[in-house]
Backbone as CSV, one residue per row, in Angstrom:
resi,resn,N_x,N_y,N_z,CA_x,CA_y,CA_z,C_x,C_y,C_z
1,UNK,17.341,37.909,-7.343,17.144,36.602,-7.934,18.006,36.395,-9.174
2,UNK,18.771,37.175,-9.540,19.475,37.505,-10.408,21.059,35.553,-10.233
3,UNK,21.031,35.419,-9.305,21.521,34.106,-9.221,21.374,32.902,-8.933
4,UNK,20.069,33.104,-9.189,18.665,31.622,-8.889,19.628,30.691,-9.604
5,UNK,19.855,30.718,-11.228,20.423,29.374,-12.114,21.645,28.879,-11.251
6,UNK,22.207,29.624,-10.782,23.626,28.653,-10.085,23.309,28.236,-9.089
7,UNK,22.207,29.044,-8.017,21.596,28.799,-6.855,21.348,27.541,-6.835
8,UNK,20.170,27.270,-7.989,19.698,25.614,-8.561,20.507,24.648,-8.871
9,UNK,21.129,24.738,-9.275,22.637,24.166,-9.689,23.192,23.667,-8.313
10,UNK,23.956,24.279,-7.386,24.011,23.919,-6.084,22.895,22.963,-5.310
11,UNK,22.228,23.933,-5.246,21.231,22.880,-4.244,20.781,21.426,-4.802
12,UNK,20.746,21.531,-6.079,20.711,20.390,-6.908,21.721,19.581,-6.418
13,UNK,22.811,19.847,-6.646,24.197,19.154,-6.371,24.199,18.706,-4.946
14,UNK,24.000,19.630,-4.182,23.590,18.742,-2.572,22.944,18.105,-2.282
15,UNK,22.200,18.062,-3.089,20.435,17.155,-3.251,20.793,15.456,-3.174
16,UNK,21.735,15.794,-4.553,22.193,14.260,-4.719,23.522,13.847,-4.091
17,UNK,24.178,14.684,-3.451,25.173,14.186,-2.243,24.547,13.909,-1.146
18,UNK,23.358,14.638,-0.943,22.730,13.747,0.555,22.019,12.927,0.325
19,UNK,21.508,12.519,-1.098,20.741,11.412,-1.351,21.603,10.160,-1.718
20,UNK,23.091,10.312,-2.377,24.272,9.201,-2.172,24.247,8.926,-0.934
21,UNK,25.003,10.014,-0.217,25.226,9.283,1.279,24.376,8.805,1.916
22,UNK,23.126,9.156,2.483,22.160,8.908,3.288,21.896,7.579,2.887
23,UNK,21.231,7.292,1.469,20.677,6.271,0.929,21.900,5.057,1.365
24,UNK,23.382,5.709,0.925,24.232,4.356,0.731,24.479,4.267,2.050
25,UNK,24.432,4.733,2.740,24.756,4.318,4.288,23.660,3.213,4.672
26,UNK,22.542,3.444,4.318,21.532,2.996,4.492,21.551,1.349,3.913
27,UNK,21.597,1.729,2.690,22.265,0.141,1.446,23.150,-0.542,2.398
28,UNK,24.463,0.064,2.737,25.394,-0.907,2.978,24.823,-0.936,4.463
29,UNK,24.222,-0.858,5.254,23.880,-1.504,6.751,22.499,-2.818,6.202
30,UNK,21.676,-2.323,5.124,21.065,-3.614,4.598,22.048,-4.679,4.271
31,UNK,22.960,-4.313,3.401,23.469,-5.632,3.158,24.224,-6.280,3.958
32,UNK,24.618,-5.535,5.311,25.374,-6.057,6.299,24.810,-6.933,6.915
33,UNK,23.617,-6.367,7.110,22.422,-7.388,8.106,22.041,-8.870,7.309
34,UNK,21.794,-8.107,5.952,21.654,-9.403,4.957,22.916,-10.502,4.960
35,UNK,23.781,-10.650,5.074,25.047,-10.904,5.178,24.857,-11.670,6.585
36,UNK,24.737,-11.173,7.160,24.793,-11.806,8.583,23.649,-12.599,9.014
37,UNK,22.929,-12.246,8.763,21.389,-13.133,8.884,21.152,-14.232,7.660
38,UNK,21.882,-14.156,6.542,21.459,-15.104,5.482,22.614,-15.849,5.246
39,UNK,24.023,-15.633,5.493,24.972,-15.799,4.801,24.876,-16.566,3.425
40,UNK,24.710,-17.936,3.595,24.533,-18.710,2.704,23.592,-17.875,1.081
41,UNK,23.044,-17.541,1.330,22.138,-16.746,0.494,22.789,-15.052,0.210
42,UNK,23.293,-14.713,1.164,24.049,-13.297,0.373,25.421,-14.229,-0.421
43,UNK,25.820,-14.895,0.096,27.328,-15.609,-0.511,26.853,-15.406,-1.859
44,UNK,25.594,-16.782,-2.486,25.331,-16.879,-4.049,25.247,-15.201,-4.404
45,UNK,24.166,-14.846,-4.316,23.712,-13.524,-4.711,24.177,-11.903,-4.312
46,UNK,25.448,-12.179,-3.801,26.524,-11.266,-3.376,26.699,-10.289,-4.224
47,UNK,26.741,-10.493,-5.793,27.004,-9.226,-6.376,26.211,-8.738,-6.974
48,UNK,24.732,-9.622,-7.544,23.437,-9.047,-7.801,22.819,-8.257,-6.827
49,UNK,22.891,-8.638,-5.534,22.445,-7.739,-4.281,23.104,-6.278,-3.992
50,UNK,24.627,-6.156,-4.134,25.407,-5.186,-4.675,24.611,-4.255,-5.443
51,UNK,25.082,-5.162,-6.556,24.798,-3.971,-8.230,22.857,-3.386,-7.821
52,UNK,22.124,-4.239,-6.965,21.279,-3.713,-7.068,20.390,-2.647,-6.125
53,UNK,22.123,-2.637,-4.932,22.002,-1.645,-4.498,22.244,-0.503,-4.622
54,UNK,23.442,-0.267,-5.398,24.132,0.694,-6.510,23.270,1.063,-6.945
55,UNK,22.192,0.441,-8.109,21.640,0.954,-8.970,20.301,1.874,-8.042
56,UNK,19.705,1.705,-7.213,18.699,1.956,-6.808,19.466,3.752,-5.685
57,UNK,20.485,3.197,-5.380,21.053,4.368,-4.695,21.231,5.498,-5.697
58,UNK,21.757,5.161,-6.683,21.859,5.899,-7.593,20.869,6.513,-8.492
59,UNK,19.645,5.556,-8.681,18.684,6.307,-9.426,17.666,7.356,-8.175
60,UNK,17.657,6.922,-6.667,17.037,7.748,-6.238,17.678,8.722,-5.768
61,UNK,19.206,8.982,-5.559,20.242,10.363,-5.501,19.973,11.204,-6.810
62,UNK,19.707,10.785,-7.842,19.356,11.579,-9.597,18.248,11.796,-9.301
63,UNK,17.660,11.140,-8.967,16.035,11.833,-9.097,15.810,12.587,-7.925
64,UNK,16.370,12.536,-7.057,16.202,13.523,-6.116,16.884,15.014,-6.273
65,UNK,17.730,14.988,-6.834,18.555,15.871,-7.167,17.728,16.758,-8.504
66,UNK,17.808,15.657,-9.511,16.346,16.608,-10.678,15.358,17.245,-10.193
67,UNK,14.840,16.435,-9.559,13.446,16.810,-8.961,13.816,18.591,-8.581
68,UNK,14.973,18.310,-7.329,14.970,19.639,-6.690,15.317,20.711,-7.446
69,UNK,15.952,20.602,-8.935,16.451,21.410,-9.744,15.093,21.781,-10.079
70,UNK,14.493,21.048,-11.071,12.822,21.159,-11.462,12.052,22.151,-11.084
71,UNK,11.941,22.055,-9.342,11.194,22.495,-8.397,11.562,23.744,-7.873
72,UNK,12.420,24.266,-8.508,13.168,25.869,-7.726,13.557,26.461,-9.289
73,UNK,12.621,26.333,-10.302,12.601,26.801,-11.746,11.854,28.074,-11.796
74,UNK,10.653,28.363,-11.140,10.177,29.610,-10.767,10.620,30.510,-9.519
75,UNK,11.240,31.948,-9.599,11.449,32.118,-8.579,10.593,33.330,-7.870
76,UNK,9.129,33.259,-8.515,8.201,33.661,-7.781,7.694,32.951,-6.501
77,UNK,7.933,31.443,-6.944,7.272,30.585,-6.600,8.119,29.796,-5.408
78,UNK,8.731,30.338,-4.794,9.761,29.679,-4.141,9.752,29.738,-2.586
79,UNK,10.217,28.980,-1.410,10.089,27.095,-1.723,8.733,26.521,-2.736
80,UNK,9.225,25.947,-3.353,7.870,25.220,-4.270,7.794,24.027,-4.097
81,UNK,6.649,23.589,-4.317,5.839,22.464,-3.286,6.818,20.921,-3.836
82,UNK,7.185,21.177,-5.021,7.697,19.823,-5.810,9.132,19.767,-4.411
83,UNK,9.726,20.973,-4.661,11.033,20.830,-3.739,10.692,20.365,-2.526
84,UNK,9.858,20.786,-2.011,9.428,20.595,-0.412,9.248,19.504,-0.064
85,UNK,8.060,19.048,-0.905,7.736,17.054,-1.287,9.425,15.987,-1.139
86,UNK,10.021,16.678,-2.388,11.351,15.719,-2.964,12.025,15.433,-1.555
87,UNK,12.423,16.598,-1.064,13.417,17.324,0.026,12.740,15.987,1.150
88,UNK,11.364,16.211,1.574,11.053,15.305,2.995,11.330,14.173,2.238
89,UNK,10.606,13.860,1.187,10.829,12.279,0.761,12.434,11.320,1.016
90,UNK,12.793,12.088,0.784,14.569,12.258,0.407,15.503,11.962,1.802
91,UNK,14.163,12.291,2.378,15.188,12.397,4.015,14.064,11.285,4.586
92,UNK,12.856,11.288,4.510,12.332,10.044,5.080,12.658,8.865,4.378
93,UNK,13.158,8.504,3.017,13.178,7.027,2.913,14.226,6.364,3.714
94,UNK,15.884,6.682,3.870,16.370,6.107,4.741,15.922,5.674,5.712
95,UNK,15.081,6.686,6.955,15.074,6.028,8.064,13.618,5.317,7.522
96,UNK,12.800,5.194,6.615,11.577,3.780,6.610,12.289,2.790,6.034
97,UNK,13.364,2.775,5.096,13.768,1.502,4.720,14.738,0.922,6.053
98,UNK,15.463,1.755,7.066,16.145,1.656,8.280,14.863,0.409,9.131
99,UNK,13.926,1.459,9.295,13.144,0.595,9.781,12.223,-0.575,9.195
100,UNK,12.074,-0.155,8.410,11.408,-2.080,7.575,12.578,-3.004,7.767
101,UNK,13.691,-2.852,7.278,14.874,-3.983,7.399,15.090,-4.479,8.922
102,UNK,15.146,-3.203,10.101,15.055,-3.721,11.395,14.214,-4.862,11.675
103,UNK,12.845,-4.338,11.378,11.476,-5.237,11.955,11.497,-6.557,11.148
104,UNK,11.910,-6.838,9.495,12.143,-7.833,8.847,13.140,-8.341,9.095
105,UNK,14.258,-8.106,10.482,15.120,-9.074,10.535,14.864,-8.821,12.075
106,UNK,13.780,-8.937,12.461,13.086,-8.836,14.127,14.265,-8.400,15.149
107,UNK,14.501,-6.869,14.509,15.354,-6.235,15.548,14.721,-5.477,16.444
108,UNK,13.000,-4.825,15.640,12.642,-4.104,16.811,12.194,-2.937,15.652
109,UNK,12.138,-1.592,16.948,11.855,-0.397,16.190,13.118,-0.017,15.776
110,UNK,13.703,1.670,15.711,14.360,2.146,15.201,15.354,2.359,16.375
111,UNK,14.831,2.404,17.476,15.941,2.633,18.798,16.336,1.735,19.132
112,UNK,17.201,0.642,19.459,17.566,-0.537,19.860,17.418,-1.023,21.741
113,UNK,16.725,-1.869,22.075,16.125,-1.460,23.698,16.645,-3.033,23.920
114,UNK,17.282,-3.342,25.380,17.592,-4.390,25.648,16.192,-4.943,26.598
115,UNK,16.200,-6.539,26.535,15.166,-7.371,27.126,15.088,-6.508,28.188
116,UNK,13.979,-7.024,29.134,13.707,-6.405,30.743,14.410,-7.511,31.094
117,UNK,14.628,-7.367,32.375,15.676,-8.469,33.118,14.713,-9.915,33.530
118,UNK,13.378,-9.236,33.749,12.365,-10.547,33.998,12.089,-11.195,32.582
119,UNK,12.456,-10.696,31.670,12.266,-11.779,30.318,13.230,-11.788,30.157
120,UNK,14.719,-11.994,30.521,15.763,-13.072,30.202,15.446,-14.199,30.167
121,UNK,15.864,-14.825,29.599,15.904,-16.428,29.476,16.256,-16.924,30.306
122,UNK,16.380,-18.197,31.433,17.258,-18.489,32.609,17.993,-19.786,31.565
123,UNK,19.145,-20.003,32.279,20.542,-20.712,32.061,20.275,-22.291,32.884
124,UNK,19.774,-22.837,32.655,19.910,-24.235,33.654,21.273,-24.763,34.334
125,UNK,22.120,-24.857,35.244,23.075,-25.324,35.549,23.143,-26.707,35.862
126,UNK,24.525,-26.892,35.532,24.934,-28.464,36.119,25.494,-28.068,37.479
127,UNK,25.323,-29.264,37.910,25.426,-29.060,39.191,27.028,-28.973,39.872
128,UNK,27.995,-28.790,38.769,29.621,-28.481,38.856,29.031,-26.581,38.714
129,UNK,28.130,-26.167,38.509,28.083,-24.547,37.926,28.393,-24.253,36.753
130,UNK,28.572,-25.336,35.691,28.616,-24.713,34.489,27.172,-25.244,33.892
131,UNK,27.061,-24.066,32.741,25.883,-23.863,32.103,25.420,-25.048,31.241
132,UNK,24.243,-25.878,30.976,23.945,-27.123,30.677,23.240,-26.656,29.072
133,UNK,23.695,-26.919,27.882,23.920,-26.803,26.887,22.411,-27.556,26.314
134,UNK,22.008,-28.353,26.716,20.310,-28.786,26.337,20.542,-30.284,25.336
135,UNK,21.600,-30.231,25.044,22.082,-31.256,23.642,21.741,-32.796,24.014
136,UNK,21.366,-34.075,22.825,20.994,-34.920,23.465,21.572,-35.863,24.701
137,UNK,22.787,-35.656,24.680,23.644,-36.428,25.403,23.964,-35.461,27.326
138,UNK,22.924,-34.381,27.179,22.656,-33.370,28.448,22.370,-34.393,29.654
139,UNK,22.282,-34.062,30.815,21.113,-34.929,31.795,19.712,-34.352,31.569
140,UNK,19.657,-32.984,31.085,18.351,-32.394,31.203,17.413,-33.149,29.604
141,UNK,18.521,-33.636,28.969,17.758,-34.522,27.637,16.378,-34.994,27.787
142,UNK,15.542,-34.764,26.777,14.102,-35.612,27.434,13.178,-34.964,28.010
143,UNK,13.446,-34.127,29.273,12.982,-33.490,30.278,11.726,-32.248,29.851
């Protein structure tokens, strides 16, 4: 145990490289969706939504990373429960914030599954075979 302090040091340091990446991968597919589903509304608030993804990526990559330093301070005591906690937390928030943003922009669960073929929508045709658009000036107008 004679190299626990650098040991900590490391794992620390990976702590918060998988808590950058994971998290920001995570950030920037929110704001993609946000972006695409709101436009008008990411346009104004484009760089507050940014900075306030930055900031949040960043304070939970540090604190994840402390934490795990913290938590591997005894080395009687080792894995210790703080690390163990940080470590799952760390790796479950991506995929729950993955999935809250899915279901809040009614994509579904976490696996992406196409309609069944009996709940497609059907296409009404005109009677040339092209597809009849529904608009008021349609024949199907009214109907």
């Amino acid at each position: 145990m004679m190299h626990l302090d650098a040991f900590r040091v490391v794992i620390a340091g990976l702590a918060l490289l998988s808590g950058l990446i994971l998290n920001g991968l995570t950030a920037w597919w929110l704001l993609r969706l946000a972006s695409l589903h709101a436009p008008p509304l990411f346009r104004e608030y484009r760089t507050w939504a940014i900075g306030a993804a930055v900031l949040i990526v960043a304070l939970t990559a540090v604190g994840g990373g402390y934490l795990t330093y913290l938590g591997m301070r005894d080395p009687r005591h080792l894995p210790d429960s703080l690390s163990m906690i940080v470590a799952a937390f760390m790796l479950l928030l991506p995929f729950a914030v993955s999935f809250a943003g899915r279901r809040m922009a009614g994509l579904g669960g976490i696996i992406p599954v196409d309609e069944p073929a009996g709940r497609e929508k059907s296409r009404r045709m005109s009677p040339s075979g092209r597809p009849l658009r529904g608009g008021p000036t349609s024949p199907q107008a009214g109907k």
